[in-house]
PQR file of N, CA, C, O and H, with PARSE charges and radii, in Angstrom:
ATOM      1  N   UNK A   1     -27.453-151.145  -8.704 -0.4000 1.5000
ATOM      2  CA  UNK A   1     -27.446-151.354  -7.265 -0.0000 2.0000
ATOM      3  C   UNK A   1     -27.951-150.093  -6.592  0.5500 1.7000
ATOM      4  O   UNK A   1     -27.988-149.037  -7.223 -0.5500 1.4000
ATOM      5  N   UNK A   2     -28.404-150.186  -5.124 -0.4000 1.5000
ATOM      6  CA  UNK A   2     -29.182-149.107  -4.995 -0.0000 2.0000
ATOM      7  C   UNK A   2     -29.097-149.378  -3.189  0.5500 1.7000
ATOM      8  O   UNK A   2     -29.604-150.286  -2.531 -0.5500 1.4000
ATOM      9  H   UNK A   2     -28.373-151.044  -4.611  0.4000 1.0000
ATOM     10  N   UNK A   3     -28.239-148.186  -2.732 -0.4000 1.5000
ATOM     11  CA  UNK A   3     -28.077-148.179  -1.480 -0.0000 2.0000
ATOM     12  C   UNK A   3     -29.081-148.192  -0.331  0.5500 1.7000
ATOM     13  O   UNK A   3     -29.873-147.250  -0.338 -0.5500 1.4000
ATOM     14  H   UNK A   3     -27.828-147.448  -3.267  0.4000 1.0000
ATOM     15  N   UNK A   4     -29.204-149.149   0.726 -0.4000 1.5000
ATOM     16  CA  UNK A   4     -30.635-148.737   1.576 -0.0000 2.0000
ATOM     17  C   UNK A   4     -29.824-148.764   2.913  0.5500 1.7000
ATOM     18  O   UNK A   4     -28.816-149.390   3.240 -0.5500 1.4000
ATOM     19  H   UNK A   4     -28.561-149.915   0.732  0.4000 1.0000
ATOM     20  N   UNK A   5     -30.530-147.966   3.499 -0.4000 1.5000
ATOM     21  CA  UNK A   5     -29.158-147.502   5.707 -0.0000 2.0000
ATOM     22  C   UNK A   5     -31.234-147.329   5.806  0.5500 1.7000
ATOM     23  O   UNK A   5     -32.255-146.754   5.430 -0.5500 1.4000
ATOM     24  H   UNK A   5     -31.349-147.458   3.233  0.4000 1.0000
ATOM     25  N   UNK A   6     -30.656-148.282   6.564 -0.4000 1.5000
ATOM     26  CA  UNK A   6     -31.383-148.557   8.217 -0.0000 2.0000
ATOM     27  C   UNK A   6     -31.282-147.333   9.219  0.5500 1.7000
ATOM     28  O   UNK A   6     -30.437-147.374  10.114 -0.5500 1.4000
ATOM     29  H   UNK A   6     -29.827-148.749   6.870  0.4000 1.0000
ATOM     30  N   UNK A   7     -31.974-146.442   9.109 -0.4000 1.5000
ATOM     31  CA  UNK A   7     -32.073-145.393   9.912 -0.0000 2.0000
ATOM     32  C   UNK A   7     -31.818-145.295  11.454  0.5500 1.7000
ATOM     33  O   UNK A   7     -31.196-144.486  12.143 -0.5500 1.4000
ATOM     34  H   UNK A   7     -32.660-146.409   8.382  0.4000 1.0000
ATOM     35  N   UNK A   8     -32.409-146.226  11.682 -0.4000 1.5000
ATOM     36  CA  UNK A   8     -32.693-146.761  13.319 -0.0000 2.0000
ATOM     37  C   UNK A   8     -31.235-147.167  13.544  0.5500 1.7000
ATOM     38  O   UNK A   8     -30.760-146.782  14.613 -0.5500 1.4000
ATOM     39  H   UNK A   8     -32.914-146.883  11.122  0.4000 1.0000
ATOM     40  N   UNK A   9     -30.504-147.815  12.802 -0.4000 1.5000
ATOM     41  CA  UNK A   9     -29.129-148.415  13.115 -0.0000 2.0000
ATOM     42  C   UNK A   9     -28.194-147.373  13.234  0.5500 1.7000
ATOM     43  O   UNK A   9     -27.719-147.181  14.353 -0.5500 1.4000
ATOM     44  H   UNK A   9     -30.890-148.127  11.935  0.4000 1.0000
ATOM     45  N   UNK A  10     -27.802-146.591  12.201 -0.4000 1.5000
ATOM     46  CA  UNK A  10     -27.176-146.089  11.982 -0.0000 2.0000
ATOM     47  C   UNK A  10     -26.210-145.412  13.190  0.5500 1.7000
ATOM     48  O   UNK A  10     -26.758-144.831  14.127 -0.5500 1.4000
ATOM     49  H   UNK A  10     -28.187-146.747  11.291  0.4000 1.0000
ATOM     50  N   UNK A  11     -25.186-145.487  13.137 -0.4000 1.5000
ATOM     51  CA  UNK A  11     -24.710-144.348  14.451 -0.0000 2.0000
ATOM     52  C   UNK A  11     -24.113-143.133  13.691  0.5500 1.7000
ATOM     53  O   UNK A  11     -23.916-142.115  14.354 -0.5500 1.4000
ATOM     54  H   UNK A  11     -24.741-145.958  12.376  0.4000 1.0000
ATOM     55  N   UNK A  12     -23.749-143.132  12.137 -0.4000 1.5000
ATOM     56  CA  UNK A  12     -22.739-142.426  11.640 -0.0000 2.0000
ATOM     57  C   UNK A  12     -21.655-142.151  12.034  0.5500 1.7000
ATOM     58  O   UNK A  12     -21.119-141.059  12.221 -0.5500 1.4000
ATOM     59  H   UNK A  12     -23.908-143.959  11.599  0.4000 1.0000
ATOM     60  N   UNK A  13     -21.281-143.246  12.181 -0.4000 1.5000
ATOM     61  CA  UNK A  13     -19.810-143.526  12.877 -0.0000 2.0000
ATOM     62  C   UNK A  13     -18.467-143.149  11.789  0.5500 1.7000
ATOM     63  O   UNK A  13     -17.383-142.731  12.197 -0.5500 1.4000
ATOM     64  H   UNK A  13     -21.717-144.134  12.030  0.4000 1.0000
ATOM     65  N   UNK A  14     -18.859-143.439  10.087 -0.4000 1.5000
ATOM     66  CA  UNK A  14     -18.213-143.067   9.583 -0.0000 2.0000
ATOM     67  C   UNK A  14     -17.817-144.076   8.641  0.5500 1.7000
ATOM     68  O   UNK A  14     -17.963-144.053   7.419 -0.5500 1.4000
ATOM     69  H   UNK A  14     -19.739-143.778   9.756  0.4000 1.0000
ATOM     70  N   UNK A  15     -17.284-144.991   9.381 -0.4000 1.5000
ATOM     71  CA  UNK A  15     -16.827-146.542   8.343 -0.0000 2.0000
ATOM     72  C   UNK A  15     -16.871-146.378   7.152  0.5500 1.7000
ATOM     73  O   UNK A  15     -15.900-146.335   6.397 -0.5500 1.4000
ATOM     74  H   UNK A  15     -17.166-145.010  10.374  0.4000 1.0000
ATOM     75  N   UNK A  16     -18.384-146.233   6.775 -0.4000 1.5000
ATOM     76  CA  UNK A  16     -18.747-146.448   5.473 -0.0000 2.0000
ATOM     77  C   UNK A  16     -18.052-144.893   4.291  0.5500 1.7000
ATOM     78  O   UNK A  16     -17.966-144.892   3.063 -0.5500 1.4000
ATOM     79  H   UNK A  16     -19.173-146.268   7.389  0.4000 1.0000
ATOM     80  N   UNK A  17     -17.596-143.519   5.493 -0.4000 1.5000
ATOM     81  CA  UNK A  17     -17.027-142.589   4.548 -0.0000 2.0000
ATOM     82  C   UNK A  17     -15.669-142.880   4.111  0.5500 1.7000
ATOM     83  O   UNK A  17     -15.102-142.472   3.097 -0.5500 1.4000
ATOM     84  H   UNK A  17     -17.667-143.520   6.490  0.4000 1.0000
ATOM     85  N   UNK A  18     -15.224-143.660   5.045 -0.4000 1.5000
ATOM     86  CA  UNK A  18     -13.895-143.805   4.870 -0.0000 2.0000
ATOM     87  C   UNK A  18     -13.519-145.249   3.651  0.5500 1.7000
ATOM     88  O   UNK A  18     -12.422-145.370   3.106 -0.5500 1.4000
ATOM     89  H   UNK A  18     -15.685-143.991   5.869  0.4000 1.0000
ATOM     90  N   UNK A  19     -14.480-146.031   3.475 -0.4000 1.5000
ATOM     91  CA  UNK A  19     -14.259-146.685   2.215 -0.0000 2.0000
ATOM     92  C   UNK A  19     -14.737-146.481   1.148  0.5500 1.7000
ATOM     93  O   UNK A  19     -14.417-147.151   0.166 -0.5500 1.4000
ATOM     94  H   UNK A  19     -15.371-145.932   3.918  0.4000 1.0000
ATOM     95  N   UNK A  20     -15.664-145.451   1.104 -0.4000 1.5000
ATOM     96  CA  UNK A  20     -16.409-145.517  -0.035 -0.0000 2.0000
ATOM     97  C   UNK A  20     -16.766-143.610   0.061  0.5500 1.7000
ATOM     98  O   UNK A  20     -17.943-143.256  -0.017 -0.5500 1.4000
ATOM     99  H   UNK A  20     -15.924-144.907   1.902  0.4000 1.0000
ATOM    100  N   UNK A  21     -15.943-142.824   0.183 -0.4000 1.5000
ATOM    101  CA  UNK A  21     -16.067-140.968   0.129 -0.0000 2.0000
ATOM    102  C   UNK A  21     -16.968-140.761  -0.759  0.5500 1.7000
ATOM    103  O   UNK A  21     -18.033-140.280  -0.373 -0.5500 1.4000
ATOM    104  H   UNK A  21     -14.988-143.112   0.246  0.4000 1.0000
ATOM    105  N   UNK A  22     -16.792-141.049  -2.094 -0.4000 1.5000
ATOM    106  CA  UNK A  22     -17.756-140.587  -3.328 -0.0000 2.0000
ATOM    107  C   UNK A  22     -18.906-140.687  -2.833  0.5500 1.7000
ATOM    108  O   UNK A  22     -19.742-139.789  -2.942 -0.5500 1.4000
ATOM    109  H   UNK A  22     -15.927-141.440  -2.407  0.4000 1.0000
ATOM    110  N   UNK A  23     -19.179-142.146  -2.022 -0.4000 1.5000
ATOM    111  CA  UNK A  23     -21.161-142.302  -1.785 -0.0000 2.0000
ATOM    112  C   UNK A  23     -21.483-141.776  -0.853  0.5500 1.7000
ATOM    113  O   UNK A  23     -22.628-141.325  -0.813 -0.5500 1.4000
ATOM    114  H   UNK A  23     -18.500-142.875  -1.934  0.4000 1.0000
ATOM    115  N   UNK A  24     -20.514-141.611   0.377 -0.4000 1.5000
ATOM    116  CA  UNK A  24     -20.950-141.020   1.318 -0.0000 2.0000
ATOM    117  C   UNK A  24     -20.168-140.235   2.760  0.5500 1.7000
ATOM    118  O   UNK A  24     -19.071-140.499   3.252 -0.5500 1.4000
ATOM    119  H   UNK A  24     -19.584-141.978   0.344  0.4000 1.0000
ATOM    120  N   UNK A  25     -21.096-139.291   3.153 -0.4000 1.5000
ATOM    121  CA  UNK A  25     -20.224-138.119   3.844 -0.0000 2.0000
ATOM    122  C   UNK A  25     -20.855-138.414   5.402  0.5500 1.7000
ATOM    123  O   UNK A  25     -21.353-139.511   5.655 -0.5500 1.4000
ATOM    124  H   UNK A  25     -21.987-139.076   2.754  0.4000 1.0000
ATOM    125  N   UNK A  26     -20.803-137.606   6.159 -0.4000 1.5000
ATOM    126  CA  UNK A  26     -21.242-137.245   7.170 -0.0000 2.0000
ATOM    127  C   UNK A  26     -21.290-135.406   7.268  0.5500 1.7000
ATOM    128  O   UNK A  26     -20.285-134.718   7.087 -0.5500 1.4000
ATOM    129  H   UNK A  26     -20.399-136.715   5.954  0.4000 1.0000
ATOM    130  N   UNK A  27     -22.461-134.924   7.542 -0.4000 1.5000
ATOM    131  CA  UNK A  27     -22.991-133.690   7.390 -0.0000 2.0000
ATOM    132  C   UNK A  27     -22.828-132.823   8.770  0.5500 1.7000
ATOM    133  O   UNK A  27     -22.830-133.344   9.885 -0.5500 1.4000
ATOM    134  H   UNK A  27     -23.277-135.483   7.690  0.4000 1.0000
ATOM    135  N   UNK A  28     -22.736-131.903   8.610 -0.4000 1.5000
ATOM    136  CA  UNK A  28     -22.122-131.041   9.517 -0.0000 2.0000
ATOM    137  C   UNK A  28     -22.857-131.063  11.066  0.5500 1.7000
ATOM    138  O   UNK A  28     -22.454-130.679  12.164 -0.5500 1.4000
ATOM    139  H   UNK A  28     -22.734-131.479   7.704  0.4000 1.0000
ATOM    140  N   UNK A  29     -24.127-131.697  10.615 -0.4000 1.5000
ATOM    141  CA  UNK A  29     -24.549-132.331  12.170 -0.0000 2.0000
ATOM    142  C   UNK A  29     -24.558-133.614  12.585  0.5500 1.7000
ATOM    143  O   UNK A  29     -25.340-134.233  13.307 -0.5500 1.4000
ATOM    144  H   UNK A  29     -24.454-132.009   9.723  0.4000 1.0000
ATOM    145  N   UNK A  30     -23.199-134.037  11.807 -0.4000 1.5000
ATOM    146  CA  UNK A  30     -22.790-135.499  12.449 -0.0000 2.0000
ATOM    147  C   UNK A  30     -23.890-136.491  11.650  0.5500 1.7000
ATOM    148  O   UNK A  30     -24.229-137.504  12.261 -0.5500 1.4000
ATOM    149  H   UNK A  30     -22.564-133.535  11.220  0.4000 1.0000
ATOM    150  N   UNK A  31     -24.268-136.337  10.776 -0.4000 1.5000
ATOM    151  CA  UNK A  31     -25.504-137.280  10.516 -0.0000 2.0000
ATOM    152  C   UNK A  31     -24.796-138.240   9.140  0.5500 1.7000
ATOM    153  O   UNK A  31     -24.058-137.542   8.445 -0.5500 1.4000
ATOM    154  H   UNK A  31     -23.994-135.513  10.279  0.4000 1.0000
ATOM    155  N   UNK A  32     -24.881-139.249   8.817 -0.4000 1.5000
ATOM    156  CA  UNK A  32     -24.644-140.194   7.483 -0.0000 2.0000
ATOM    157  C   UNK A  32     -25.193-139.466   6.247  0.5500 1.7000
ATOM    158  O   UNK A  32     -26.403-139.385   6.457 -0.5500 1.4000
ATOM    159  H   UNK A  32     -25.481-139.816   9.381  0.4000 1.0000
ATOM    160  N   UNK A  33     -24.930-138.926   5.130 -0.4000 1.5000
ATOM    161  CA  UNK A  33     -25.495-138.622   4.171 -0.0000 2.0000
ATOM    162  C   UNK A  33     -25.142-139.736   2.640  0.5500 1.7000
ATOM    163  O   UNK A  33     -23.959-140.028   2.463 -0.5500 1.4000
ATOM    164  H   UNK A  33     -23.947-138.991   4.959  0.4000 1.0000
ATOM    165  N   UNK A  34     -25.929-140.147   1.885 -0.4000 1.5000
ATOM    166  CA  UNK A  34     -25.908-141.125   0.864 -0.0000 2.0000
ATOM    167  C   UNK A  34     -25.665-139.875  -0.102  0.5500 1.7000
ATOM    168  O   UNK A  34     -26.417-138.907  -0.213 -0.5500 1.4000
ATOM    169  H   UNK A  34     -26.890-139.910   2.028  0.4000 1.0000
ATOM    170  N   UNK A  35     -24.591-140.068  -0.706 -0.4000 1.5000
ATOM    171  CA  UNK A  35     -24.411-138.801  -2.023 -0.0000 2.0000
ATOM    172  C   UNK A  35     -24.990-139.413  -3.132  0.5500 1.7000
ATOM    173  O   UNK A  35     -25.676-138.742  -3.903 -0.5500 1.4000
ATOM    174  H   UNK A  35     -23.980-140.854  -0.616  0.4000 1.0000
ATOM    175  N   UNK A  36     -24.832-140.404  -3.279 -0.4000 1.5000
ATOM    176  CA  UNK A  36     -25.361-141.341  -4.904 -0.0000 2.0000
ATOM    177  C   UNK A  36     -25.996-142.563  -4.128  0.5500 1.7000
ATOM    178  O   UNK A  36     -25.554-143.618  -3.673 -0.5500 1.4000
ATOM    179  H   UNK A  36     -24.275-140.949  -2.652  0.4000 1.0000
ATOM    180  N   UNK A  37     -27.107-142.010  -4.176 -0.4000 1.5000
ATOM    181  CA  UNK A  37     -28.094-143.661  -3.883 -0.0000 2.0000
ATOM    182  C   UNK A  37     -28.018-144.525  -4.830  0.5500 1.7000
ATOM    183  O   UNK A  37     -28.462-145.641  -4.561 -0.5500 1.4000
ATOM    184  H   UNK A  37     -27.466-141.153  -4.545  0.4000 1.0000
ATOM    185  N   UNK A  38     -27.559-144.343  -5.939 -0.4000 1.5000
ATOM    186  CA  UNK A  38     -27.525-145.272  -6.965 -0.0000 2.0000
ATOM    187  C   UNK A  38     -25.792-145.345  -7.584  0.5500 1.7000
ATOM    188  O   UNK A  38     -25.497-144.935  -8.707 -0.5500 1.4000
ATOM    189  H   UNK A  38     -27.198-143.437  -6.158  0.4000 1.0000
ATOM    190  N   UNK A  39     -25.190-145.700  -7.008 -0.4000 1.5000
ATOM    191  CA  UNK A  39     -23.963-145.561  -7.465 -0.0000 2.0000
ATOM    192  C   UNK A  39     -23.823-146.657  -8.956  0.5500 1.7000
ATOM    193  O   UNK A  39     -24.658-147.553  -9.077 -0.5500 1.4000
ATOM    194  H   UNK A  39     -25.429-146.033  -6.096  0.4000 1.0000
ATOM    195  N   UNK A  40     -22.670-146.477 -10.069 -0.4000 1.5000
ATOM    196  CA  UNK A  40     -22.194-147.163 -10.926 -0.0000 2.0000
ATOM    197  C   UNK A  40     -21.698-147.966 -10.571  0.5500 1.7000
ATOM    198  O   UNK A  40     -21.442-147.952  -9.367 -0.5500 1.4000
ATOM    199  H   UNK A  40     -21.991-145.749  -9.970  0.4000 1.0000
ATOM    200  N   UNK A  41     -21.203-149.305 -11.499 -0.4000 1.5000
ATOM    201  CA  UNK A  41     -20.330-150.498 -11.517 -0.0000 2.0000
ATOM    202  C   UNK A  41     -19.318-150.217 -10.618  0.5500 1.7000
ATOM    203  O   UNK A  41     -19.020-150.851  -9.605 -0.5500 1.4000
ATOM    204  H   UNK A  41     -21.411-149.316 -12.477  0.4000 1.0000
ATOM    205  N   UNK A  42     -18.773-149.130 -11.109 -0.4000 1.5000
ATOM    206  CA  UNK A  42     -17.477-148.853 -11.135 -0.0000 2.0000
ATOM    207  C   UNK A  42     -16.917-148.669  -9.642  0.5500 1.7000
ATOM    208  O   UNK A  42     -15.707-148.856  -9.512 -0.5500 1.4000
ATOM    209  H   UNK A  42     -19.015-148.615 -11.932  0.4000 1.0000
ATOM    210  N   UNK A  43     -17.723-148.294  -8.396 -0.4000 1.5000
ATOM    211  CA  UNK A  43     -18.334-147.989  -7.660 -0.0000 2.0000
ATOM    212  C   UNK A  43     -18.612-149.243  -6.823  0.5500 1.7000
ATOM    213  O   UNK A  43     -18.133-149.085  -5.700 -0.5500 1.4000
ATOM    214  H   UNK A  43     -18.706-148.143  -8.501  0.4000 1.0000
ATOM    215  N   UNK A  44     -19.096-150.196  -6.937 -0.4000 1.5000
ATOM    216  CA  UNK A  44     -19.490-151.427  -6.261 -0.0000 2.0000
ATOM    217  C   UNK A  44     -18.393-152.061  -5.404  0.5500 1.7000
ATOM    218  O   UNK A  44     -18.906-152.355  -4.324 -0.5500 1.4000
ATOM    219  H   UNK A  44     -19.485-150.324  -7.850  0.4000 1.0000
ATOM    220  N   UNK A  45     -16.687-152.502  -5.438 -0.4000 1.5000
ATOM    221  CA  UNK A  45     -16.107-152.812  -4.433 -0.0000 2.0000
ATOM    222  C   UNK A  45     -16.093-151.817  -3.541  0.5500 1.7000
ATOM    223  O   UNK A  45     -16.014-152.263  -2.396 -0.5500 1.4000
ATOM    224  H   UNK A  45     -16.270-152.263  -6.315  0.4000 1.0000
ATOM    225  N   UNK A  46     -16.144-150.461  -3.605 -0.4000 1.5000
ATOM    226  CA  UNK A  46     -16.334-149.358  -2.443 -0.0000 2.0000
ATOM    227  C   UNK A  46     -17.564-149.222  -1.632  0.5500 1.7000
ATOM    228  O   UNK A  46     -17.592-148.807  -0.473 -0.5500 1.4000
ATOM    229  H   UNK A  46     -16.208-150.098  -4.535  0.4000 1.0000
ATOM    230  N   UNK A  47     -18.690-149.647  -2.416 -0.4000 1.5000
ATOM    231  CA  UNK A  47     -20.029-149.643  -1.683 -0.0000 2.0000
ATOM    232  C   UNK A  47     -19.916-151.008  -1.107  0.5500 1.7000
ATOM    233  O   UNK A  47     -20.470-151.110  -0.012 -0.5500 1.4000
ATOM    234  H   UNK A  47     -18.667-149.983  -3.357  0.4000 1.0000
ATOM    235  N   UNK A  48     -19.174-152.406  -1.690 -0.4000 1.5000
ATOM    236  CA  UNK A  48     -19.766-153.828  -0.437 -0.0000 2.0000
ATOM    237  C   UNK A  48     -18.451-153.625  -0.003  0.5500 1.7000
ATOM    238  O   UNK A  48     -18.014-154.757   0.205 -0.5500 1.4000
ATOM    239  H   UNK A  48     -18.724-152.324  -2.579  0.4000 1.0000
ATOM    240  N   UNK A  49     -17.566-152.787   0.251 -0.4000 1.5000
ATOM    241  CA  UNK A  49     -16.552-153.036   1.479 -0.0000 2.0000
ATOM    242  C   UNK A  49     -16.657-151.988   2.396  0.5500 1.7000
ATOM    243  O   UNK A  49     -16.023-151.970   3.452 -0.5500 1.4000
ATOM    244  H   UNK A  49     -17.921-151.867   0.082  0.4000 1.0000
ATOM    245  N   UNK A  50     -17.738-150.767   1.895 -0.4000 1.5000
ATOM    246  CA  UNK A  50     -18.644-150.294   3.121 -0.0000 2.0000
ATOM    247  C   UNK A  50     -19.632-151.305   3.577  0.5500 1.7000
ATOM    248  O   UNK A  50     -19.785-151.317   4.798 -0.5500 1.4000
ATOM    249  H   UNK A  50     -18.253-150.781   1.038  0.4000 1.0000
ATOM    250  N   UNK A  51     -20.232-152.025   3.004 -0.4000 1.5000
ATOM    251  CA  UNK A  51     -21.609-152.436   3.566 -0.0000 2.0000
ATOM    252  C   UNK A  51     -21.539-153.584   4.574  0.5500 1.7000
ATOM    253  O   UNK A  51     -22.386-153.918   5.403 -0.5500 1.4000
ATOM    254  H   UNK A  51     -20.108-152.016   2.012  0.4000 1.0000
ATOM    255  N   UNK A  52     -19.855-154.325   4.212 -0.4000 1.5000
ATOM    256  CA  UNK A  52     -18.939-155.320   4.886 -0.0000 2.0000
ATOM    257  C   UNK A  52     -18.867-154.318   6.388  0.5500 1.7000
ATOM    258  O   UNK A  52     -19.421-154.407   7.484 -0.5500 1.4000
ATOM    259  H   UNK A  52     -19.167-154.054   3.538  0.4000 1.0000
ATOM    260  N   UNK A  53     -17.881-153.351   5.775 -0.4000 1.5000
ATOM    261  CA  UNK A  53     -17.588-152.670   7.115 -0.0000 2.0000
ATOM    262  C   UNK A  53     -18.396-152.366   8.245  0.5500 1.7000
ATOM    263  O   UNK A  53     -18.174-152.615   9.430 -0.5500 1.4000
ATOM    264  H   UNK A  53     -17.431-153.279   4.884  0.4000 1.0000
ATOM    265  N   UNK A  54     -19.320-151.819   7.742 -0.4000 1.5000
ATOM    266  CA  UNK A  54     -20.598-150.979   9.043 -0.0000 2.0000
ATOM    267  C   UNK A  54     -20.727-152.225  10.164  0.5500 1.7000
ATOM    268  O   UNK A  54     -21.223-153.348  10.066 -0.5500 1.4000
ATOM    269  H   UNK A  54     -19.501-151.617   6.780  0.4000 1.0000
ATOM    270  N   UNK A  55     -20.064-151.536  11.264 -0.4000 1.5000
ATOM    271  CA  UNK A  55     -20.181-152.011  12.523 -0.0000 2.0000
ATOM    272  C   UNK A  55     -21.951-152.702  13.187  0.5500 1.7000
ATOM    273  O   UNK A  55     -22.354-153.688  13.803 -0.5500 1.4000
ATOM    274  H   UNK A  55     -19.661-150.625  11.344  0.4000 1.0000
ATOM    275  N   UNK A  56     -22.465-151.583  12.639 -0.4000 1.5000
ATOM    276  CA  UNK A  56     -24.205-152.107  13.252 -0.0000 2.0000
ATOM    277  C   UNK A  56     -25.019-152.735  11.645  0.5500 1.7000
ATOM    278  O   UNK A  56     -26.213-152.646  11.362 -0.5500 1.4000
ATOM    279  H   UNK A  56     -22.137-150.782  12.138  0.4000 1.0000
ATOM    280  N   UNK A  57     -24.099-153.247  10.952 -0.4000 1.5000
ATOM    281  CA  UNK A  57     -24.760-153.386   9.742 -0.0000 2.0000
ATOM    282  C   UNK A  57     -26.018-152.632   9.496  0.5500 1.7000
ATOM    283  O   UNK A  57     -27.000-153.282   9.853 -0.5500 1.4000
ATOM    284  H   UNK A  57     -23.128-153.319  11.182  0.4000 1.0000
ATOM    285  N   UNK A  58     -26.303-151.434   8.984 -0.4000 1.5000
ATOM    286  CA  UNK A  58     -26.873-150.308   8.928 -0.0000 2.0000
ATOM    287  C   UNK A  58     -27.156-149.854   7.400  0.5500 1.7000
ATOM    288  O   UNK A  58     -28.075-149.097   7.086 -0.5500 1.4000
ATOM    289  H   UNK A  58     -25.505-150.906   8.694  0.4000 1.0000
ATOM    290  N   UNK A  59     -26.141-150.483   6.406 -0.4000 1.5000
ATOM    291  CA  UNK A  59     -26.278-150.387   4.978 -0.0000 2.0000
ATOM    292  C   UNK A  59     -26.427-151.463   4.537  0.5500 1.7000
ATOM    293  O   UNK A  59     -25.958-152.398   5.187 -0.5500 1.4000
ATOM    294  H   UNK A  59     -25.394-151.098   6.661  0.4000 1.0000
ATOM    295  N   UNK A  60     -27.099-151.729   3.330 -0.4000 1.5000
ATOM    296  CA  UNK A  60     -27.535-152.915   2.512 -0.0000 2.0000
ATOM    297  C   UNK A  60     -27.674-152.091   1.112  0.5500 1.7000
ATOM    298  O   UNK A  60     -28.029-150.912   1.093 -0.5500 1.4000
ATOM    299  H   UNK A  60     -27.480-150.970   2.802  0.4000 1.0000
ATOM    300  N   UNK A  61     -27.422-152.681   0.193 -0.4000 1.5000
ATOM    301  CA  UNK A  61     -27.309-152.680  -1.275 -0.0000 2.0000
ATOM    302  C   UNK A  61     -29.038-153.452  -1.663  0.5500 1.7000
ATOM    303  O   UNK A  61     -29.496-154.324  -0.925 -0.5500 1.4000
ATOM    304  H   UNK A  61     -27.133-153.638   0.209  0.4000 1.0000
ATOM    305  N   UNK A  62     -29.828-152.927  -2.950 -0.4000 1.5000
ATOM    306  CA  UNK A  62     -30.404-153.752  -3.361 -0.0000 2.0000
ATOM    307  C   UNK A  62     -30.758-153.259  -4.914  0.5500 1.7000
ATOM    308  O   UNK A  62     -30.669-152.060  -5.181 -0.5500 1.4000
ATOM    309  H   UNK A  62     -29.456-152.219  -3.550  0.4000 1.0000
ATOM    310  N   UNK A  63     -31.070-154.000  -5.695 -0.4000 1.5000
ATOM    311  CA  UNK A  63     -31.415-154.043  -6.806 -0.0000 2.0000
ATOM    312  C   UNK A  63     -31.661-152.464  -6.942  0.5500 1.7000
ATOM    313  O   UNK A  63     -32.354-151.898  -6.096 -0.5500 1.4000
ATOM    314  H   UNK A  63     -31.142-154.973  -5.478  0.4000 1.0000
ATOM    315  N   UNK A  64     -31.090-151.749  -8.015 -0.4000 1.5000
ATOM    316  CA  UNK A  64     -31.473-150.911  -8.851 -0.0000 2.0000
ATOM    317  C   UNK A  64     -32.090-150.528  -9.779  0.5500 1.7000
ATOM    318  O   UNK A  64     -31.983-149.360 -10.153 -0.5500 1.4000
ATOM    319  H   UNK A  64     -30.527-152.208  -8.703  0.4000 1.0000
TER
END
């Protein structure tokens, strides 16, 4: 699986750090950062209950 954020959407509001920390942060200028664009199995209910979460739907998952 292989994380894709909609740039234009994005607000970095956060959502997505707070379910899923390992994949992703927010950077000291407030911005969304993807830590593992390619996250593991292991990994996948934390990445689609971010991708559920995001308010402006802004993340999407696709084939890896």
């Amino acid at each position: 699986m292989k994380i894709v954020v909609d740039w234009d959407l994005c607000e970095s509001n956060a959502v997505c750090v707070a379910r899923a920390p390992e994949v992703f942060e927010i950077d000291e200028n407030e911005q969304l950062v993807v830590k593992i664009e390619e996250p593991g199995e292991e990994l996948r209910a934390k990445v689609e209950a971010a991708v559920q979460g995001c308010p402006r739907r802004a993340i999407s998952l696709a084939q890896g």
